[in-house]
N, CA, C and O atoms as CSV, one atom per row, in Angstrom:
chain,resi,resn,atom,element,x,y,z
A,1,UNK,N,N,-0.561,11.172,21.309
A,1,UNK,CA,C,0.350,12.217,20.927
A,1,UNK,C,C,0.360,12.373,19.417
A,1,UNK,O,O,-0.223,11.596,18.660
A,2,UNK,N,N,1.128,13.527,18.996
A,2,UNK,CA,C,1.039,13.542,17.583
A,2,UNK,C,C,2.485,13.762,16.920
A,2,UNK,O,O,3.437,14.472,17.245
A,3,UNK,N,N,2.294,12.979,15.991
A,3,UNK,CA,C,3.632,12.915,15.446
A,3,UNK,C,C,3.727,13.664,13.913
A,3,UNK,O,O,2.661,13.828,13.318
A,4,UNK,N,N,4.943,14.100,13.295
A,4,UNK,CA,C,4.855,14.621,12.251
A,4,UNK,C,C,5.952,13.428,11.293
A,4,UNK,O,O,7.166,13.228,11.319
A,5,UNK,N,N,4.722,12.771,10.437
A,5,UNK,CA,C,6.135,11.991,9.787
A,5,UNK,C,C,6.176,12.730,8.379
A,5,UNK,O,O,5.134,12.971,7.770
A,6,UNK,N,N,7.729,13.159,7.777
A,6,UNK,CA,C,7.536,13.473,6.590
A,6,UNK,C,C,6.757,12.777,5.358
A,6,UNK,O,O,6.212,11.706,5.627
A,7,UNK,N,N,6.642,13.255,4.055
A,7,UNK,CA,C,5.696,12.258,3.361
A,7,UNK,C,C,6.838,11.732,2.771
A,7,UNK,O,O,6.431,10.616,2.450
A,8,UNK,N,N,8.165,11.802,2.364
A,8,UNK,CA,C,8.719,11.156,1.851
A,8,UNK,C,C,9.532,9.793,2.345
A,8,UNK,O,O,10.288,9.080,1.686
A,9,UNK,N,N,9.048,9.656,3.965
A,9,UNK,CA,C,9.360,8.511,4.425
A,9,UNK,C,C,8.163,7.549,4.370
A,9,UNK,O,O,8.264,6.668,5.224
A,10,UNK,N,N,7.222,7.478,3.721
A,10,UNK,CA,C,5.859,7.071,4.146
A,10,UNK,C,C,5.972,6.101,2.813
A,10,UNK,O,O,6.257,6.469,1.673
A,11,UNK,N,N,5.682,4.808,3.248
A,11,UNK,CA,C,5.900,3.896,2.320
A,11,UNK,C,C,4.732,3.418,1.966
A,11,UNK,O,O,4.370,3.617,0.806
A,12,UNK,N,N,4.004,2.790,2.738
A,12,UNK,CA,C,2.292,2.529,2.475
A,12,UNK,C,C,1.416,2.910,3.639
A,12,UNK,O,O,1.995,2.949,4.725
A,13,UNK,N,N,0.217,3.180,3.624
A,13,UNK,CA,C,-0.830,3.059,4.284
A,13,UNK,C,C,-1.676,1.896,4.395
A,13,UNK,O,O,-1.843,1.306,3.328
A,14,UNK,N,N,-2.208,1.448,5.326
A,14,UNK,CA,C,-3.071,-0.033,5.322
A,14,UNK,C,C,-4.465,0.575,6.339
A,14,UNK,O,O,-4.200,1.323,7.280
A,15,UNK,N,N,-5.535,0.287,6.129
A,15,UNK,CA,C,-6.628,0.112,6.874
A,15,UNK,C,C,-6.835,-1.483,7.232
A,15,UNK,O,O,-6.901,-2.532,6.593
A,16,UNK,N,N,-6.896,-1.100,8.534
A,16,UNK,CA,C,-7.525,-2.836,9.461
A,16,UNK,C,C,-8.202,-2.614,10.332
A,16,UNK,O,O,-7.596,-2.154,11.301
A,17,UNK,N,N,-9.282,-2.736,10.458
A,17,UNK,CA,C,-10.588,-3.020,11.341
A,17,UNK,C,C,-10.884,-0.812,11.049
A,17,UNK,O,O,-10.961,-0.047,10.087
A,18,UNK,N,N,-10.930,-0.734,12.261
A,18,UNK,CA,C,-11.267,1.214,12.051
A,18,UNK,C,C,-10.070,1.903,12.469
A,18,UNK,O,O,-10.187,2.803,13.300
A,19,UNK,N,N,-8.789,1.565,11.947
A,19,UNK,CA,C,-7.444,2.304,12.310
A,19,UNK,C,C,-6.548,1.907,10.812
A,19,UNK,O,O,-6.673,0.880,10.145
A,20,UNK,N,N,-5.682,3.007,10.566
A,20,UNK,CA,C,-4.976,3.089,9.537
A,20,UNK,C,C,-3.625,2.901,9.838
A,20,UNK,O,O,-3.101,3.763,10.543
A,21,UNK,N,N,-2.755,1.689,9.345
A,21,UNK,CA,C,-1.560,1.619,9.879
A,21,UNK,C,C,-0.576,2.290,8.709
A,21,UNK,O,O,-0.589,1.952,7.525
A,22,UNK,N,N,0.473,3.544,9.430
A,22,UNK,CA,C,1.073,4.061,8.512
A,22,UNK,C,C,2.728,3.242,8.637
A,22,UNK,O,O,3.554,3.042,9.528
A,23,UNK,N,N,2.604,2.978,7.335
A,23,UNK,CA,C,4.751,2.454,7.586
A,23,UNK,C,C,5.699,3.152,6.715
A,23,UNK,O,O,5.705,3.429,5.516
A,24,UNK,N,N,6.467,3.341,7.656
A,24,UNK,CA,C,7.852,3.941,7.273
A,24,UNK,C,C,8.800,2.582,7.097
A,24,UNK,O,O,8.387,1.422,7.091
A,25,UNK,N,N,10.362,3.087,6.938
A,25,UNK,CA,C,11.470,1.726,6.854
A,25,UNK,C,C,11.304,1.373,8.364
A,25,UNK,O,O,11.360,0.232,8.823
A,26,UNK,N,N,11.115,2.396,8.992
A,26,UNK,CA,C,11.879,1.763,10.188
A,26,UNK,C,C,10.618,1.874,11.577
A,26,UNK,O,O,10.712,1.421,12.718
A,27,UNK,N,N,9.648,2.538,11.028
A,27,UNK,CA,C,8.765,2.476,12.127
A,27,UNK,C,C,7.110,2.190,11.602
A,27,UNK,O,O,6.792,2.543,10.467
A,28,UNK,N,N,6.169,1.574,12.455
A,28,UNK,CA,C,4.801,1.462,12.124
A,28,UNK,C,C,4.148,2.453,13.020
A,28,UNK,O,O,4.626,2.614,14.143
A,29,UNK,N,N,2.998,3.205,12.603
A,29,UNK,CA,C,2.120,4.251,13.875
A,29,UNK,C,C,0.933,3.842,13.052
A,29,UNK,O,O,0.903,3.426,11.894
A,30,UNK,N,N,-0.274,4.103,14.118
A,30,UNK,CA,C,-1.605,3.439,13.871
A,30,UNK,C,C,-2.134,5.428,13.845
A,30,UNK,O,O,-1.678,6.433,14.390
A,31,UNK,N,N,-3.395,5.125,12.814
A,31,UNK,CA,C,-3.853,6.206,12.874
A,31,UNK,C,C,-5.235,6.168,12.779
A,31,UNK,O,O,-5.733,5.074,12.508
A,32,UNK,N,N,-5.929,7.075,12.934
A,32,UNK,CA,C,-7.444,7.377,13.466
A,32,UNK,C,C,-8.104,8.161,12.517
A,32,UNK,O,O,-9.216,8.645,12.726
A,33,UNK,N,N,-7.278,8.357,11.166
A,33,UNK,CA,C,-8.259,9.173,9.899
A,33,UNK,C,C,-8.417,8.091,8.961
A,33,UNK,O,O,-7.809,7.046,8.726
A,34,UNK,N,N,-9.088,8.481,8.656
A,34,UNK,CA,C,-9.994,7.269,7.564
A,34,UNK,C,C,-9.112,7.725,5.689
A,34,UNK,O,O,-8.843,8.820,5.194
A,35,UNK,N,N,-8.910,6.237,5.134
A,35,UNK,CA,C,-8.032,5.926,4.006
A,35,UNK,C,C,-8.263,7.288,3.390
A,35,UNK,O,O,-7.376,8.121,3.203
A,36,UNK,N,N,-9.408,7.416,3.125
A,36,UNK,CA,C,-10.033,8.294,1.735
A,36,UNK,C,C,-9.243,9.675,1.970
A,36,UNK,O,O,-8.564,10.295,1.151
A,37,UNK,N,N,-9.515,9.988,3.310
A,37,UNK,CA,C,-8.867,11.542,3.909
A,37,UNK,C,C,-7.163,11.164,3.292
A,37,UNK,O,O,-6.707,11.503,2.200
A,38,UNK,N,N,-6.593,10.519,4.177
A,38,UNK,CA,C,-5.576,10.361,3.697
A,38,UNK,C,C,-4.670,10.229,2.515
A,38,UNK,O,O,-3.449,10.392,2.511
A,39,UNK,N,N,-5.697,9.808,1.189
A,39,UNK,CA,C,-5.026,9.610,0.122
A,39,UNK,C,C,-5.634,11.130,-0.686
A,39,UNK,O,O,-5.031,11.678,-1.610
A,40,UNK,N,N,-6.843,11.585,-0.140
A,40,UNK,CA,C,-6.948,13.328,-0.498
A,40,UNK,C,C,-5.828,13.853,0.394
A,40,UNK,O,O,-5.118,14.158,-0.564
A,41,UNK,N,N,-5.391,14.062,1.015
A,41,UNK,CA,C,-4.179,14.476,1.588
A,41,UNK,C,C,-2.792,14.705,0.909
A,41,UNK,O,O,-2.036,15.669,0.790
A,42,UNK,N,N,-2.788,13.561,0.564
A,42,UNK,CA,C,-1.177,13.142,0.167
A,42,UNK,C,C,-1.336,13.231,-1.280
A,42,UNK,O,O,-0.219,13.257,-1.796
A,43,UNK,N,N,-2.160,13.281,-2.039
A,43,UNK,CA,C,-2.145,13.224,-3.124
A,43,UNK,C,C,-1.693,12.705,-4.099
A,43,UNK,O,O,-2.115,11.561,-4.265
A,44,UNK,N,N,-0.610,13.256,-5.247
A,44,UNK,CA,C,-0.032,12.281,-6.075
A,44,UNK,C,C,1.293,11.436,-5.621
A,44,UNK,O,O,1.999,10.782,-6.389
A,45,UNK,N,N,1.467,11.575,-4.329
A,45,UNK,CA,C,2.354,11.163,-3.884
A,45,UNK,C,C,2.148,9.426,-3.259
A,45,UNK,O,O,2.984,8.963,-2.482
A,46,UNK,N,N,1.008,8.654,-3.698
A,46,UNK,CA,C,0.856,7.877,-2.832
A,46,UNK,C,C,-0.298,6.934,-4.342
A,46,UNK,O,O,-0.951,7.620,-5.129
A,47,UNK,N,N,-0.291,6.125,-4.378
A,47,UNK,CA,C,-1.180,5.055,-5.724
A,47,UNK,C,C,-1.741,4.224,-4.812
A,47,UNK,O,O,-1.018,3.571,-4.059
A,48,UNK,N,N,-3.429,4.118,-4.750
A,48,UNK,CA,C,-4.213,3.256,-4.731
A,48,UNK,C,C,-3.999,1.981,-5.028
A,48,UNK,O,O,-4.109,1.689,-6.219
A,49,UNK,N,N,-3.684,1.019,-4.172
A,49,UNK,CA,C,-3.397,-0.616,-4.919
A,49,UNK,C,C,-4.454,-1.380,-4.142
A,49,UNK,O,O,-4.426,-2.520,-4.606
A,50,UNK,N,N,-5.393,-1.309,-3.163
A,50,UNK,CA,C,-6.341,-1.971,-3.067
A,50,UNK,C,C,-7.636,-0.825,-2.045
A,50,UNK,O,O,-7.542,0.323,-1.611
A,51,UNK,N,N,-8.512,-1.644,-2.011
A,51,UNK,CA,C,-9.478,-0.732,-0.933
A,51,UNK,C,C,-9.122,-0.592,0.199
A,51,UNK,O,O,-9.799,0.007,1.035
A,52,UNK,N,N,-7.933,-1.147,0.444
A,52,UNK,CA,C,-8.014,-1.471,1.559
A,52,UNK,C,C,-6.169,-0.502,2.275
A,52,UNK,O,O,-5.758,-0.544,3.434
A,53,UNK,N,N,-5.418,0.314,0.931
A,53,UNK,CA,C,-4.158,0.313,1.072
A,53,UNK,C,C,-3.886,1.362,0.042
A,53,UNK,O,O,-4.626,1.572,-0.919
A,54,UNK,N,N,-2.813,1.987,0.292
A,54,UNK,CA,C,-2.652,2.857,-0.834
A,54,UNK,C,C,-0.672,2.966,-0.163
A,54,UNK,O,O,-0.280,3.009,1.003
A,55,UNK,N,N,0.003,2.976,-1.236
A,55,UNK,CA,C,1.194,2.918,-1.198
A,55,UNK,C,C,1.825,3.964,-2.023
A,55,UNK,O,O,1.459,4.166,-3.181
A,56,UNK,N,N,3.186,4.933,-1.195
A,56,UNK,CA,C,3.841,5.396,-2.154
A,56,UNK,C,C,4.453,5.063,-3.822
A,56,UNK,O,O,4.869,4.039,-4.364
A,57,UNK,N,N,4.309,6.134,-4.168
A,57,UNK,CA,C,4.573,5.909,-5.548
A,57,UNK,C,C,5.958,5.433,-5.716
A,57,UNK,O,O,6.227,4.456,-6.415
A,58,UNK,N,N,6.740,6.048,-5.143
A,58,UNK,CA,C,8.379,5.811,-4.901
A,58,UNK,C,C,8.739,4.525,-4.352
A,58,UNK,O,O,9.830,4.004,-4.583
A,59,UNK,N,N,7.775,3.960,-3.570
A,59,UNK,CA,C,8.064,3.046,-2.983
A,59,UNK,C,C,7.976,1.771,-3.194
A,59,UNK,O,O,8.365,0.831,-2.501
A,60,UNK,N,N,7.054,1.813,-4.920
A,60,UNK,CA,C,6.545,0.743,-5.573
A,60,UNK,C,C,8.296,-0.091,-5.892
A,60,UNK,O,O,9.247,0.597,-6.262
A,61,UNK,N,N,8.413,-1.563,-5.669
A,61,UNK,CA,C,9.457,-2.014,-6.418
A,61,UNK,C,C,9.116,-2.835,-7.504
A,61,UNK,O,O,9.902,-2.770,-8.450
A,62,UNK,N,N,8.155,-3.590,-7.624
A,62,UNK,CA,C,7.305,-4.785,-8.242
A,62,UNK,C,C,5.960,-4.849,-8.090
A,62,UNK,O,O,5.187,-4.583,-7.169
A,63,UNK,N,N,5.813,-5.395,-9.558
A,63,UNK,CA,C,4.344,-5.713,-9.496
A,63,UNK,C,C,3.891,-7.015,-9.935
A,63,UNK,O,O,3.743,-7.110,-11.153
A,64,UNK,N,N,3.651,-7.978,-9.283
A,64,UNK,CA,C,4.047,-9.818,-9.851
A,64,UNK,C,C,2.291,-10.331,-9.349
A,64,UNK,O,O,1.383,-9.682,-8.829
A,65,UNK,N,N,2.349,-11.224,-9.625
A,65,UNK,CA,C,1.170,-12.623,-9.685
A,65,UNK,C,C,2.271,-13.276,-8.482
A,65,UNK,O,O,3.422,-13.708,-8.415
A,66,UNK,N,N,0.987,-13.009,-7.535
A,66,UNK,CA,C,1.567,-14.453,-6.310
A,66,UNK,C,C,0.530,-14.705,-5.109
A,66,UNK,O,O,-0.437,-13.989,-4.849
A,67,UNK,N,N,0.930,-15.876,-4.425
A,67,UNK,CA,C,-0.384,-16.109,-3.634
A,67,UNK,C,C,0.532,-15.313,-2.460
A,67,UNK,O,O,1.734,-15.451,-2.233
A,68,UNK,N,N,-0.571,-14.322,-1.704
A,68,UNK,CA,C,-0.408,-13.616,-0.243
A,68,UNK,C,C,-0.452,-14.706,0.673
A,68,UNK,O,O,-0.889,-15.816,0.371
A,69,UNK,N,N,0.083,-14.337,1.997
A,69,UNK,CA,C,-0.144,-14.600,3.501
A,69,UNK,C,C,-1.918,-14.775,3.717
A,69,UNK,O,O,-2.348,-15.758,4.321
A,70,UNK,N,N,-2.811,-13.770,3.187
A,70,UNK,CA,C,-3.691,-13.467,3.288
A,70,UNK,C,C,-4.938,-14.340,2.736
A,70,UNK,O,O,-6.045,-14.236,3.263
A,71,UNK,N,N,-4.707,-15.164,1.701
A,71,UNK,CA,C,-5.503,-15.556,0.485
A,71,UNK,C,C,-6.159,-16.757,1.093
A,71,UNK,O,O,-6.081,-16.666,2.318
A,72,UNK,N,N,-6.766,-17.834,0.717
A,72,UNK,CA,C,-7.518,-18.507,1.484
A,72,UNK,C,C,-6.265,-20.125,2.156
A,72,UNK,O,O,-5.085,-20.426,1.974
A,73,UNK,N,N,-7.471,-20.744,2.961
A,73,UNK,CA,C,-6.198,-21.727,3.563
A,73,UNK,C,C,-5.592,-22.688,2.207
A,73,UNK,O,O,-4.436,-23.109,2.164
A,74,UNK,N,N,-6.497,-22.897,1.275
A,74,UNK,CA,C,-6.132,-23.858,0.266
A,74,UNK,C,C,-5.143,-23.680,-0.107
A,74,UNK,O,O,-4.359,-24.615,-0.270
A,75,UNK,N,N,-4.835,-22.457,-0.367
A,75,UNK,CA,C,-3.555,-21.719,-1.196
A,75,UNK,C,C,-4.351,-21.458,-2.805
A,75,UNK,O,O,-3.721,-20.548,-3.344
A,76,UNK,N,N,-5.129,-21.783,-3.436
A,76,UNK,CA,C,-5.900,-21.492,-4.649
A,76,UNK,C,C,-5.478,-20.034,-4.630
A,76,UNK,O,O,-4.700,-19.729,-5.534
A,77,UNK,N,N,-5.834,-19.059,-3.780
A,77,UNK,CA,C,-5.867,-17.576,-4.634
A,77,UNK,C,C,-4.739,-17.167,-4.980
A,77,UNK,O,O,-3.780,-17.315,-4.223
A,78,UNK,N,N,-4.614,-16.556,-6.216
A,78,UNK,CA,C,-2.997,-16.210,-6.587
A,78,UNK,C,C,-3.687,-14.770,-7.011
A,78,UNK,O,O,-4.831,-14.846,-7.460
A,79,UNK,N,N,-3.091,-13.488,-6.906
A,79,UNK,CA,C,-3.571,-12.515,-6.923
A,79,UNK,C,C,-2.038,-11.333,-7.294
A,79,UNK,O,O,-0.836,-11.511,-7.098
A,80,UNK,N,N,-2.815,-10.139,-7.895
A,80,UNK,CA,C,-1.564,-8.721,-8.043
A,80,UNK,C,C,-1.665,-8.715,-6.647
A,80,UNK,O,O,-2.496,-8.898,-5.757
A,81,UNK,N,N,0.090,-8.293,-6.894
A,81,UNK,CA,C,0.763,-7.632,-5.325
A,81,UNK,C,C,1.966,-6.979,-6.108
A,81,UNK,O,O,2.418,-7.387,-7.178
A,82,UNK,N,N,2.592,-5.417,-5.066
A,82,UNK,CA,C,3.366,-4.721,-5.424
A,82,UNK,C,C,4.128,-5.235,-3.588
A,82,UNK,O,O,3.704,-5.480,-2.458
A,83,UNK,N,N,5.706,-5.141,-4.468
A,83,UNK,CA,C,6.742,-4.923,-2.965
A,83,UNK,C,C,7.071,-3.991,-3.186
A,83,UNK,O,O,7.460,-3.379,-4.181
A,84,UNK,N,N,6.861,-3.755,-1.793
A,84,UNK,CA,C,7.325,-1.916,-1.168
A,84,UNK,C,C,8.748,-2.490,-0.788
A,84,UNK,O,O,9.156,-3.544,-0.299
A,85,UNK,N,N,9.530,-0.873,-1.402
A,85,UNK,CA,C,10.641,-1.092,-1.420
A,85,UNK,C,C,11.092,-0.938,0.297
A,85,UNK,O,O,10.128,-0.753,1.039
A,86,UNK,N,N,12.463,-1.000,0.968
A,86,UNK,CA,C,12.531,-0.605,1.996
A,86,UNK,C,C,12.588,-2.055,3.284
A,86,UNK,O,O,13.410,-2.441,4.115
A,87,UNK,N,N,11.218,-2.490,2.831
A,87,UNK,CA,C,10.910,-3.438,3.649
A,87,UNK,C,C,10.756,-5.114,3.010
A,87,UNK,O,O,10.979,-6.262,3.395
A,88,UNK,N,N,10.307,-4.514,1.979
A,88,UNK,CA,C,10.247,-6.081,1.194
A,88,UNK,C,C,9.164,-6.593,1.196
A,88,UNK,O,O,9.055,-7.740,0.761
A,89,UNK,N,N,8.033,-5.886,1.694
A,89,UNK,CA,C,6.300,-6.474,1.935
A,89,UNK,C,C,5.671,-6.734,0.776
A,89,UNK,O,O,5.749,-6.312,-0.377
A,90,UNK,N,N,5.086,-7.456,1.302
A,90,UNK,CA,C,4.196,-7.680,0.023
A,90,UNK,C,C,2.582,-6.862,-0.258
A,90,UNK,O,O,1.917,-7.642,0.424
A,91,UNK,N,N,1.727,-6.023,-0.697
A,91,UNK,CA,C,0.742,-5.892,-0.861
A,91,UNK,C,C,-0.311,-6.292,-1.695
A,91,UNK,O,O,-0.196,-6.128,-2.909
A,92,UNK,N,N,-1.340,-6.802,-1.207
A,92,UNK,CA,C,-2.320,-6.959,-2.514
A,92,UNK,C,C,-2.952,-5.762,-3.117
A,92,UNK,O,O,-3.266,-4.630,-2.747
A,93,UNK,N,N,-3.026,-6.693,-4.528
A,93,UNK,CA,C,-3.376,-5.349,-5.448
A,93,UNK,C,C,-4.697,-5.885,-5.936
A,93,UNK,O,O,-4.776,-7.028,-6.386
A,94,UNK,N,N,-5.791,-5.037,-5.852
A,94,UNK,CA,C,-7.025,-5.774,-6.603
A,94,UNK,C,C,-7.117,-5.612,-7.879
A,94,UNK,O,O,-6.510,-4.783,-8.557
A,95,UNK,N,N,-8.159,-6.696,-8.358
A,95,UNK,CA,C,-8.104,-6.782,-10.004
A,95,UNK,C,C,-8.549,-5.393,-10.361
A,95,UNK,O,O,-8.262,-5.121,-11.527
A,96,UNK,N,N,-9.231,-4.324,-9.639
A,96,UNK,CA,C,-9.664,-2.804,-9.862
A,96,UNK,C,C,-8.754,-2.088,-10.683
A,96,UNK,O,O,-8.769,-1.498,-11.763
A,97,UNK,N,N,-7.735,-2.433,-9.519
A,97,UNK,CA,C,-6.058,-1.472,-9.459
A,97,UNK,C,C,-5.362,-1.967,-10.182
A,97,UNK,O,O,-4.470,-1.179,-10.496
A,98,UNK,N,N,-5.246,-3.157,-10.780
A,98,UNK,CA,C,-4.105,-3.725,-11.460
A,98,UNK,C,C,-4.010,-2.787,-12.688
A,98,UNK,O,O,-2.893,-2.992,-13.162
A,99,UNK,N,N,-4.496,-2.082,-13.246
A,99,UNK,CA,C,-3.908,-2.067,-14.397
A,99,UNK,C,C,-3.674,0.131,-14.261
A,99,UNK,O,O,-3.530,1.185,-14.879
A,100,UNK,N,N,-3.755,-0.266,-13.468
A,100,UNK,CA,C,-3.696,1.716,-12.496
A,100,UNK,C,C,-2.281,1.663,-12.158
A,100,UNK,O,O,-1.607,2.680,-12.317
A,101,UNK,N,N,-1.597,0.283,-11.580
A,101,UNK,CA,C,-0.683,0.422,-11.248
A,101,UNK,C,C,0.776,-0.115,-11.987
A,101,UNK,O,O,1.967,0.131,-11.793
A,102,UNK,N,N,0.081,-0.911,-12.859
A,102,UNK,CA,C,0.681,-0.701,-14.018
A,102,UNK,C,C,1.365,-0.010,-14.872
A,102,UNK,O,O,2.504,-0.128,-15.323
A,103,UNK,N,N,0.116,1.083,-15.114
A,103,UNK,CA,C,0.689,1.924,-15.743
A,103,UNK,C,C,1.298,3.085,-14.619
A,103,UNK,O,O,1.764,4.144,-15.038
A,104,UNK,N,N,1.249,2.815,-13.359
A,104,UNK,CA,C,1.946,4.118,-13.002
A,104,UNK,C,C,3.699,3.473,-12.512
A,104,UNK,O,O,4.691,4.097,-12.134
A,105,UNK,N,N,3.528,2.363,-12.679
A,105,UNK,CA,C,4.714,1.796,-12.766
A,105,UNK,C,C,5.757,2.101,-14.248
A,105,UNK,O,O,6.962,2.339,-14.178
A,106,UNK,N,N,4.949,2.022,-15.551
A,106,UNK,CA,C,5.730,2.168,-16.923
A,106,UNK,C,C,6.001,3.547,-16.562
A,106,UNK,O,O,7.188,3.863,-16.477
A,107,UNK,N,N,4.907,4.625,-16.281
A,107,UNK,CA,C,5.295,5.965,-15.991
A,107,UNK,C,C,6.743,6.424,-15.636
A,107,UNK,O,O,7.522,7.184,-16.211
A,108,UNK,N,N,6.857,5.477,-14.142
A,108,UNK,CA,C,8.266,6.027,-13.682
A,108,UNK,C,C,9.477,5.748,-13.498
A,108,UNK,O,O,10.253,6.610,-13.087
């Protein structure tokens, strides 16, 4: 089915395996267009923070040094991540993006 979510509830986008998970505060929907479409879509409404993710601009709360859920079993990787506001998640940010999101953080 198809759903219409506004863009101003749209907190981040995530790609995992060949599906795009979109999150709102209060709901997750999986989607079937590929990142790139999506962030031509939405446009300035949404900042690139890894290859893998692109998150509202509004939704940015922080941008800190910390080790993810994600990072290896040792615990060694400590990496950029922004919390999305709303939910409190954490995202990784690659060393690409770090300084993209930076500044679109002083921006606003």
């Amino acid at each position: 089915r198809v759903i219409r979510v506004p863009v101003g509830e749209v907190l981040y986008l995530k790609a995992e395996l060949k599906y795009v998970t979109l999150r709102t505060a209060t709901h997750s929907y999986l989607l079937d267009d590929s990142l790139v479409d999506l962030e031509q879509r939405l446009g300035e409404h949404v900042l690139r923070v890894h290859r893998n993710a692109l998150v509202a601009r509004a939704a940015v709360r922080a941008l800190e040094r910390r080790k993810l859920a994600d990072s290896d079993d040792e615990g060694n990787e400590i990496s950029w991540a922004v919390q999305v506001a709303a939910t409190g998640e954490w995202l990784a940010v690659s060393r690409r993006q770090a300084s993209a999101v930076r500044e679109a953080l002083e921006q606003a």
